[in-house]
C-alpha positions in Angstrom: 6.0 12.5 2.7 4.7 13.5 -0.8 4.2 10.6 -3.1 1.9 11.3 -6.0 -0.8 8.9 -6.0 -0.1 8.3 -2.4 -3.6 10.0 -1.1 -5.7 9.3 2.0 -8.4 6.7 0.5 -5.3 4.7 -1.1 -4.1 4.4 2.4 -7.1 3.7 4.0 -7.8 0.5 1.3 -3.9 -0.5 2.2 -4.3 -0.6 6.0 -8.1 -2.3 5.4 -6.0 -5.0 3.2 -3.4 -5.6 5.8 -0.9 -4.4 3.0 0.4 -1.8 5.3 0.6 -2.0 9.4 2.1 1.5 9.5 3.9 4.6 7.3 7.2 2.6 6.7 5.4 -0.7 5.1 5.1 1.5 2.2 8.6 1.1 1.2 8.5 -2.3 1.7 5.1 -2.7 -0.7 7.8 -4.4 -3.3 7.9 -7.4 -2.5 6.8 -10.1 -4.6 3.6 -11.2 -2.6 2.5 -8.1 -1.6 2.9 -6.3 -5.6 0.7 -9.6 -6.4 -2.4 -8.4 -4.2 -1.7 -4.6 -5.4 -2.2 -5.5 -8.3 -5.2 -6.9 -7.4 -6.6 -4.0 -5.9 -9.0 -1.4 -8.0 
């Protein structure tokens, strides 16, 4: 998977923020409440 932007600390923060449960959440990050807390994020 190469996704610029997509780096090891920005995965870490997702997983810490329950954003992401595994790899194929990351597709799935469009959804309306969960672009609301990205957004939210540093």
């Amino acid at each position: 998977m190469n996704i610029d932007g997509l780096g090891e600390q920005v995965i870490d923060m997702l997983l810490k923020t329950k954003l992401i449960k595994n790899i194929v959440d990351i597709y799935r990050l469009n959804e309306t409440e969960k672009r609301m807390k990205l957004r939210a994020l540093p």
